[in-house]
RODO-352994 format. One record per residue (C-alpha): residue in one letter; x negated, y, z. Coordinates in steps of 0.2 Angstrom, whole numbers. Layout:
+------+-------+-------+-------+
: type :  east : north :    up :
+------+-------+-------+-------+
:    a :     X :     Y :     Z :
...
+------+-------+-------+-------+
! end
This chain:
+------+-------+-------+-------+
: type :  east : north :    up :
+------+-------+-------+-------+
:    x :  -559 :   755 :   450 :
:    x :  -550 :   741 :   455 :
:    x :  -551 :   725 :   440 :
:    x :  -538 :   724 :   429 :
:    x :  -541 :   703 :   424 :
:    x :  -529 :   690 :   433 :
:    x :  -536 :   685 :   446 :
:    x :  -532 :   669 :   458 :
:    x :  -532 :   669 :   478 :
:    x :  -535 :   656 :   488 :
:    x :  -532 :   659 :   508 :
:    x :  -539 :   646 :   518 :
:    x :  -532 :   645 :   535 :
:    x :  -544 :   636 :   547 :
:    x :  -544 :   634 :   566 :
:    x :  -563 :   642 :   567 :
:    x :  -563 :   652 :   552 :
:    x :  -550 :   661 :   538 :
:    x :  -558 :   663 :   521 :
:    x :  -552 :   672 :   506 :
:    x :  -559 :   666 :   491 :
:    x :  -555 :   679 :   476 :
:    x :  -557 :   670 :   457 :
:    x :  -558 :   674 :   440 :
:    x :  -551 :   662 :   429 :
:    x :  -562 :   657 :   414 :
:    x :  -561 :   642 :   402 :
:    x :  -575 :   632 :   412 :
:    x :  -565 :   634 :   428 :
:    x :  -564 :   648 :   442 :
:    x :  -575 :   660 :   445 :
:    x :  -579 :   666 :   462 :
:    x :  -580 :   684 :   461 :
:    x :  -576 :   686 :   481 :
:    x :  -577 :   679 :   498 :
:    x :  -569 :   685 :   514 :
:    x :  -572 :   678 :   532 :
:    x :  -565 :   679 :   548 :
:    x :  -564 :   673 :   565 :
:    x :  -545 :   663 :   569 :
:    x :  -540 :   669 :   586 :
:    x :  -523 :   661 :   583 :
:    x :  -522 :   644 :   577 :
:    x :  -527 :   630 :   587 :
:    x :  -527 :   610 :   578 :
:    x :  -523 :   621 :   562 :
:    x :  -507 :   628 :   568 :
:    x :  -503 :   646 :   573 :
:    x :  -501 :   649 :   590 :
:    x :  -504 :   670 :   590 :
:    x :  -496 :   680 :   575 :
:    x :  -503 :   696 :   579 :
:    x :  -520 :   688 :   580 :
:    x :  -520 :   676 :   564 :
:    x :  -512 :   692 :   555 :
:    x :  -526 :   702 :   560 :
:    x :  -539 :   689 :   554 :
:    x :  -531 :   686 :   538 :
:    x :  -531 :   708 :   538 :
:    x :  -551 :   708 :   538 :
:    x :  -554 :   694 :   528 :
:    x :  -543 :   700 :   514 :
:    x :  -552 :   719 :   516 :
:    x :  -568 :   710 :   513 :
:    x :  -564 :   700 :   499 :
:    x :  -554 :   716 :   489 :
:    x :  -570 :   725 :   492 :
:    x :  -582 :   710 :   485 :
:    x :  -572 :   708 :   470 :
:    x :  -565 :   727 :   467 :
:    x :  -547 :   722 :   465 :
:    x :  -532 :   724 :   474 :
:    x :  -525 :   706 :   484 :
:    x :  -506 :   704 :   484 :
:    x :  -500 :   685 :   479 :
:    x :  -511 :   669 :   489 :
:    x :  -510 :   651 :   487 :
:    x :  -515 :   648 :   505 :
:    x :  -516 :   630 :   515 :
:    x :  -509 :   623 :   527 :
:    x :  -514 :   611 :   542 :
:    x :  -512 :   602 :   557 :
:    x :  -507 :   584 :   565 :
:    x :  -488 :   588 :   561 :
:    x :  -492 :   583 :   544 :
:    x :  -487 :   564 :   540 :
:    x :  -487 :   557 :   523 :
:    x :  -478 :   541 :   516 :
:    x :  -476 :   531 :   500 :
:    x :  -458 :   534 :   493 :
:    x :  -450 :   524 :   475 :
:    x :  -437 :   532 :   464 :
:    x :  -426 :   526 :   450 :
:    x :  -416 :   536 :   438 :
:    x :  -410 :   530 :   419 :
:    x :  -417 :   538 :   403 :
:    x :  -403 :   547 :   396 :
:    x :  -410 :   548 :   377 :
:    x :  -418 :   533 :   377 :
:    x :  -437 :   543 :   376 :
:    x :  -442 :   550 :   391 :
:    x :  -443 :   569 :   394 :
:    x :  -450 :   581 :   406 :
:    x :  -433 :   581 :   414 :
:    x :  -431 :   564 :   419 :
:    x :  -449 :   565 :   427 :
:    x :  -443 :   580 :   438 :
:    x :  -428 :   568 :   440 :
:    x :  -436 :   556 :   445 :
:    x :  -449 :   564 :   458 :
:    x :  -432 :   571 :   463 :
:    x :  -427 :   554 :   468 :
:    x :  -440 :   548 :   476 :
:    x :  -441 :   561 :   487 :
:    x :  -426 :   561 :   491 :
:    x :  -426 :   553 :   509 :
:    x :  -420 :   556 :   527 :
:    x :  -429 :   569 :   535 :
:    x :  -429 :   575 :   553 :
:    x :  -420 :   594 :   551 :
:    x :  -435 :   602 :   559 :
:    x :  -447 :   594 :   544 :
:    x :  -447 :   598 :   526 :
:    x :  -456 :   589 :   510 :
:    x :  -472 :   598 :   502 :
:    x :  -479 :   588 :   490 :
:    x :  -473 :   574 :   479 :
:    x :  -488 :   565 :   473 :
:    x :  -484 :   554 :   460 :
:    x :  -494 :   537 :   458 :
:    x :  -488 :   528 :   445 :
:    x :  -472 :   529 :   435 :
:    x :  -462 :   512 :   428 :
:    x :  -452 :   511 :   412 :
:    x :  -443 :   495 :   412 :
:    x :  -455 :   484 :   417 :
:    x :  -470 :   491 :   412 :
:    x :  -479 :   497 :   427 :
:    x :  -495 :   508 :   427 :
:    x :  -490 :   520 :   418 :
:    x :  -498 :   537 :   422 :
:    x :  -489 :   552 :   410 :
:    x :  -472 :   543 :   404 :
:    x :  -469 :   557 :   393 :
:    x :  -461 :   553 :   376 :
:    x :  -461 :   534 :   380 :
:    x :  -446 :   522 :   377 :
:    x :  -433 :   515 :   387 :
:    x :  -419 :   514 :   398 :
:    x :  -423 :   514 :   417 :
:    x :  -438 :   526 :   423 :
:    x :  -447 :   521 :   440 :
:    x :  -459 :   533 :   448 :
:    x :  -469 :   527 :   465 :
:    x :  -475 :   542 :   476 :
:    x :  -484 :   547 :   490 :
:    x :  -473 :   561 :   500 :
:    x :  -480 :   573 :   511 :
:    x :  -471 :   581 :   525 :
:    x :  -474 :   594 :   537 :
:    x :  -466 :   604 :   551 :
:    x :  -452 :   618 :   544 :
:    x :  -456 :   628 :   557 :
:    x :  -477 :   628 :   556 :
:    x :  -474 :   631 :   537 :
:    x :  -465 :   646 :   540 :
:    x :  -475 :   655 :   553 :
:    x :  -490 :   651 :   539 :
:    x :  -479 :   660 :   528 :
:    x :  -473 :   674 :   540 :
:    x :  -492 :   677 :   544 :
:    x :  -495 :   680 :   526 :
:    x :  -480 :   694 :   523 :
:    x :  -485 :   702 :   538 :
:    x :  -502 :   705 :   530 :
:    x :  -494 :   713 :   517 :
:    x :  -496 :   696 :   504 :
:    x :  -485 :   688 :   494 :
:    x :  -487 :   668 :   497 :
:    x :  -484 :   661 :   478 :
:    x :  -487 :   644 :   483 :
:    x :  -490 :   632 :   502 :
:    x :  -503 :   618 :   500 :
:    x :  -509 :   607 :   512 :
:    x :  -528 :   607 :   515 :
:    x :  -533 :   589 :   514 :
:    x :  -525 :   589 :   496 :
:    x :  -534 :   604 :   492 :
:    x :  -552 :   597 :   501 :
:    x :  -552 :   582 :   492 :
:    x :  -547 :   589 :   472 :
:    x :  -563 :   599 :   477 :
:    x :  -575 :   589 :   482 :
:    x :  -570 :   569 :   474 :
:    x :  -575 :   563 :   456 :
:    x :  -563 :   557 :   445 :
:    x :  -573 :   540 :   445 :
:    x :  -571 :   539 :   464 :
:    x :  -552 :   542 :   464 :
:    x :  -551 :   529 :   452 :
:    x :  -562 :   515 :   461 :
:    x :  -555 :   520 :   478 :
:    x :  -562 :   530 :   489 :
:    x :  -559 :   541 :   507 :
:    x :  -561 :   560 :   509 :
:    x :  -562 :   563 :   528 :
:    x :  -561 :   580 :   531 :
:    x :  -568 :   585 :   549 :
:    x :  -564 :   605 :   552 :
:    x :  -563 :   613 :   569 :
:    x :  -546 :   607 :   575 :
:    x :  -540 :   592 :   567 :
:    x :  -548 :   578 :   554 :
:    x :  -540 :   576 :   541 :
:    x :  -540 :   559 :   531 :
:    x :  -536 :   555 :   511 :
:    x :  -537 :   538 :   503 :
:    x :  -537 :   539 :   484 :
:    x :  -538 :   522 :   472 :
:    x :  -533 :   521 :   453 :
:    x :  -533 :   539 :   452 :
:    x :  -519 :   544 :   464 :
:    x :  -515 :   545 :   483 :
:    x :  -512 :   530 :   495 :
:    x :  -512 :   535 :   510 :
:    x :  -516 :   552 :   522 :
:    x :  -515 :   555 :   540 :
:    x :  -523 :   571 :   550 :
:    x :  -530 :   567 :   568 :
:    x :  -530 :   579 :   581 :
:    x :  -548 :   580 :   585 :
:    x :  -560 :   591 :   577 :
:    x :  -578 :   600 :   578 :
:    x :  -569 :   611 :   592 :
:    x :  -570 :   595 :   603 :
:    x :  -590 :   593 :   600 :
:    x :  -591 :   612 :   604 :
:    x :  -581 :   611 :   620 :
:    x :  -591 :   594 :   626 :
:    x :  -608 :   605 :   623 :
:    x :  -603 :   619 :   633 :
:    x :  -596 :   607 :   647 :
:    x :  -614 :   597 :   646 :
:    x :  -625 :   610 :   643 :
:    x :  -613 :   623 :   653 :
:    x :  -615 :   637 :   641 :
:    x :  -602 :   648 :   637 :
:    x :  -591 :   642 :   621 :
:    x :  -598 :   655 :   608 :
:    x :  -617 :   650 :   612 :
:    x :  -613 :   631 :   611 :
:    x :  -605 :   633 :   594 :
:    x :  -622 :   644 :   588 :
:    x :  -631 :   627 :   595 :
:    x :  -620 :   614 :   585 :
:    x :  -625 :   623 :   569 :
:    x :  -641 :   628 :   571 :
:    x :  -647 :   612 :   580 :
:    x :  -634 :   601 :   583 :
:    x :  -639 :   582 :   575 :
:    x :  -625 :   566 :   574 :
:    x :  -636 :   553 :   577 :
:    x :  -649 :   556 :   591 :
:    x :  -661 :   543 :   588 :
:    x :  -668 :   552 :   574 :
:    x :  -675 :   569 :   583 :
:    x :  -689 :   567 :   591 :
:    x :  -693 :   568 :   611 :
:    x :  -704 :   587 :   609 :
:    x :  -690 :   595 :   600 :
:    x :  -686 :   609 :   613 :
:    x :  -673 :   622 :   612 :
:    x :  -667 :   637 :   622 :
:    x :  -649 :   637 :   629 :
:    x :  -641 :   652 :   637 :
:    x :  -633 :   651 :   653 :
:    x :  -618 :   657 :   662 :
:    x :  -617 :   671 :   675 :
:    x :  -629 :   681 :   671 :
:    x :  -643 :   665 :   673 :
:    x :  -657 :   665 :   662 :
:    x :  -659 :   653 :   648 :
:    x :  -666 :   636 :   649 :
:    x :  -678 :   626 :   638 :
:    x :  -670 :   608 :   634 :
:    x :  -674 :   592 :   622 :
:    x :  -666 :   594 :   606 :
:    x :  -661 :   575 :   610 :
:    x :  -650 :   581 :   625 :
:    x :  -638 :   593 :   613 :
:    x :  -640 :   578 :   602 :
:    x :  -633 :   564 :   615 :
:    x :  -617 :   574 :   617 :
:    x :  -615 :   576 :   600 :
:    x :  -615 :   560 :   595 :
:    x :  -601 :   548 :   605 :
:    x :  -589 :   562 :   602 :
:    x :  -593 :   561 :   582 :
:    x :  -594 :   540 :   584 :
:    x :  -575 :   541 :   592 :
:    x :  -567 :   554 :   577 :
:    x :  -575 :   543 :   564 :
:    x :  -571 :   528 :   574 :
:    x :  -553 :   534 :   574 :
:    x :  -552 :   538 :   555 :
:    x :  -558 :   520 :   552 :
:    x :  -543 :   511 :   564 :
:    x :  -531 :   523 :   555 :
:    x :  -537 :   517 :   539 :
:    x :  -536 :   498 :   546 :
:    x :  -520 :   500 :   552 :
:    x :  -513 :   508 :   536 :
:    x :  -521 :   494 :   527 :
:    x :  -531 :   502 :   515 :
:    x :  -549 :   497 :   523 :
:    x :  -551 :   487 :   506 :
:    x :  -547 :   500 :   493 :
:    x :  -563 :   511 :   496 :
:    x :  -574 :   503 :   483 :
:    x :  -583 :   519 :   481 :
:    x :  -585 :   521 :   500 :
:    x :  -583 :   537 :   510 :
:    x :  -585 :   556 :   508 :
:    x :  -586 :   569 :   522 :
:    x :  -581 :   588 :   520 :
:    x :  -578 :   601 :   531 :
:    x :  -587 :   612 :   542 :
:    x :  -594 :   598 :   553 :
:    x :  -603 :   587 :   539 :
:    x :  -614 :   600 :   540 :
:    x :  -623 :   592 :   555 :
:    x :  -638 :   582 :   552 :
:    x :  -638 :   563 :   554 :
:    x :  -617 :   563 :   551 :
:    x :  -621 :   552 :   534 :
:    x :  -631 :   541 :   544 :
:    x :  -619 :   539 :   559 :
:    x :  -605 :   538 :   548 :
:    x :  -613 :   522 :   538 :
:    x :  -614 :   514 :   553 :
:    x :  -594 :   516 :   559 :
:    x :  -589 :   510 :   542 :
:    x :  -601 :   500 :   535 :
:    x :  -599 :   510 :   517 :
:    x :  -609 :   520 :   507 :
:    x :  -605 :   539 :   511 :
:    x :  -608 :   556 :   505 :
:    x :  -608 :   574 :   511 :
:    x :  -592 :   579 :   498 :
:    x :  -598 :   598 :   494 :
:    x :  -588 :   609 :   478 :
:    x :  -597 :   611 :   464 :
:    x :  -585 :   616 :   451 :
:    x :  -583 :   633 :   454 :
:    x :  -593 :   647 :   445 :
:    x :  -598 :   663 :   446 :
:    x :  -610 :   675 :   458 :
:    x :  -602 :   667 :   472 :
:    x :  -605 :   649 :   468 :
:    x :  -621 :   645 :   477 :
:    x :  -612 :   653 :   492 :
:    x :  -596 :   642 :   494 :
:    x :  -604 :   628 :   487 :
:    x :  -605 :   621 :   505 :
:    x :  -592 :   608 :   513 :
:    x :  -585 :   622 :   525 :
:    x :  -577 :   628 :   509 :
:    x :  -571 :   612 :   501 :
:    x :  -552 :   617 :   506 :
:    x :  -554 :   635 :   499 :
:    x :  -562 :   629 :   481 :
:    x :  -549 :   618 :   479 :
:    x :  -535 :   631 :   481 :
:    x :  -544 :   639 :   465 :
:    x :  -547 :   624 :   455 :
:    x :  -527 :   620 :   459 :
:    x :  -522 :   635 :   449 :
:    x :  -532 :   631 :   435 :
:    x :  -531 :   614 :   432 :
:    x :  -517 :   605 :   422 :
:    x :  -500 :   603 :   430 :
:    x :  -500 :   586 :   435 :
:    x :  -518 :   585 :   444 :
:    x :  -516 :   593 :   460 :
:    x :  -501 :   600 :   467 :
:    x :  -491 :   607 :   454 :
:    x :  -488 :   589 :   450 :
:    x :  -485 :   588 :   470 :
:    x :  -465 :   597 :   468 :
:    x :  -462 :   607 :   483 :
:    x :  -446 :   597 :   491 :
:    x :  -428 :   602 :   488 :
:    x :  -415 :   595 :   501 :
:    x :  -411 :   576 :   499 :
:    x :  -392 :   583 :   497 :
:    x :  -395 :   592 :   481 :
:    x :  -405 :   578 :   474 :
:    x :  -392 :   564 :   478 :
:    x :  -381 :   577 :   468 :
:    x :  -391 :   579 :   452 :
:    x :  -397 :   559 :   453 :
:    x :  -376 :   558 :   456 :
:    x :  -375 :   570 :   440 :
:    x :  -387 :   562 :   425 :
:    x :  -378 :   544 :   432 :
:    x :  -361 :   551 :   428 :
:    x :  -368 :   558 :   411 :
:    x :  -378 :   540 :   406 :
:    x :  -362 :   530 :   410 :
:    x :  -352 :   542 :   398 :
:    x :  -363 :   541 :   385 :
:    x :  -365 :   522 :   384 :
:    x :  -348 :   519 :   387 :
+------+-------+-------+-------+
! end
């Protein structure tokens, strides 16, 4: 018999892998009760390229999950990925109509700030607020209730592709789902997996999954700056089956069983077997080999995380140094090699606040993405991406900012 307790969903679309993660909501946080998994045949750099093949995966993930947790799936918060995702920071200004700040004239105000000119083919999807002004008075993080006359807010926007958005979406109703809410993935990774204490300090989340690496730089609690590279552990598969020239699916089942980031540190005995092509037998080669492909390709994705971080000028905010999630910070020696590129401490980032039978299972950084669609929809409003308003058009803003001005001017004169 199916469960009758309210459940949450959350559907994580990856470029190597689609997981369904099924929880029960408790007062200490989600519990997982189910978990789903999947080969994606259709997305490639975390974008759908196959309907009919993502459908199908998201099809038998979701089977597997209802059958885990004995419940019926209807309604996902599911992510969404990819290099068409651009982020920026954005200021807004609206006045305080009563004098005391309500939640209206935050919604306003987030309104405001977002309201900016946009290509038609791109749509807002989060509104991350970073610190709100009354006045003069700036740092403030909940305005709520407080004095004054002018309300400021300061945001970080984040944009993606209208029309990758709505084949996400489209994939989802053709599996017969209900999609109550689009979050991108490197927002979900990093509520996951980062302390309160390092968001504070400052810190980066790098998130490396098969198609793209996803990059998150947080300081005084909110977000400065995010950017998503179009390299991935897809790129170290393919350079292993071009160096080693075995097929695809064998070199994949190498990079995790035996693949290493830094190759100084395996020793020269360390053998393995690698399956041929063409019907060839296997061969016997030094770990160290599978190793030196391995590393330049992880060297050049962390070395170009660190440029974009350079670039954006936020190198200096990272007081609490770096932490890596995703599927490929599983690979041994990436802490090492990663120290090296940016001359910080850094941590394999791996979710830990989610409960229940399933925890031990999902507790690994291949799921950062997926725990953090669950701990969204339990955590307070203002944390994650609730806070993060999903983007109206900048011509209804200007006309409710146009609006509450018309109102303010009456009331004071």
């Amino acid at each position: 018999m199916a469960r009758k307790q309210a459940i949450h969903v959350g559907l994580d679309l990856g470029t190597h892998k689609t997981s369904v993660l099924v929880a029960a909501m408790q007062d200490d946080g989600p519990h997982v009760i189910g978990l789903g998994t999947a080969p994606s045949q259709g997305l490639k750099r975390g974008v759908v390229v196959n309907i009919d093949s993502t459908v199908h995966g998201i099809q038998r993930a979701v089977r597997e999950a209802e059958i885990m947790a004995d419940c019926e799936i209807h309604s996902v918060v599911v992510s969404a990925s990819g290099s068409h995702v651009r982020g920026f920071n954005s200021h807004g200004m609206v006045p305080i109509k009563g004098r005391e700040v309500c939640p209206a004239d935050i919604e306003l105000v987030l309104d405001a700030a977002k309201a900016v000119a946009l290509p038609m083919d791109r749509q807002v999807l989060h509104v991350v607020p970073q610190e709100y002004i009354i006045d003069d008075q700036d740092g403030i993080k909940q305005p709520q209730g407080m004095a004054g006359v002018r309300l400021e807010a300061r945001v970080h926007v984040l944009t993606a592709a209208t029309a990758a958005v709505q084949n996400v979406v489209k994939c989802c109703e053709r599996s017969g789902l209900e999609v109550s809410q689009v979050v991108l993935a490197p927002l979900a990774s990093a509520y996951a997996v980062l302390t309160e204490e390092e968001r504070d300090l400052g810190v980066a989340m790098i998130d490396i999954g098969g198609g793209t690496t996803d990059l998150v730089v947080y300081q005084g609690g909110a977000v400065r700056h995010t950017a998503v590279l179009g390299l991935g552990g897809s790129h170290l598969t393919n350079d292993i089956a071009a160096g080693l020239r075995t097929p695809p699916q064998e070199a994949e089942k190498l990079k995790q069983r035996f693949g290493c980031a830094l190759a100084s540190s395996v020793g020269n005995d360390d053998m393995i077997e690698v399956p041929s092509v063409g019907g060839r037998g296997p061969r016997v080669l030094a770990r160290q080999i599978l190793a030196e492909i391995i590393e330049p390709r992880v060297e050049e994705i962390l070395g170009l995380v660190s440029q974009e971080a350079s670039r954006a000028g936020v190198e200096n905010l990272l007081s609490s140094g770096v932490v890596l999630t995703g599927g490929t910070a599983s690979l041994d020696g990436i802490v090492g090699l990663a120290e090296r590129v940016f001359h910080l401490p850094v941590r394999i980032g791996a979710p830990s606040q989610a409960g229940g039978g399933l925890a031990d299972i999902v507790s690994g950084p291949g799921y950062a993405t997926g725990v953090g669609l669950l701990l969204g929809a339990h955590a307070p409003a203002q944390d994650l991406v609730a806070a993060a308003a999903a983007g109206a058009g900048s011509q209804g803003v200007l006309s409710k900012v146009k609006h509450r001005m018309g109102d303010w001017l009456r009331e004071f004169f």
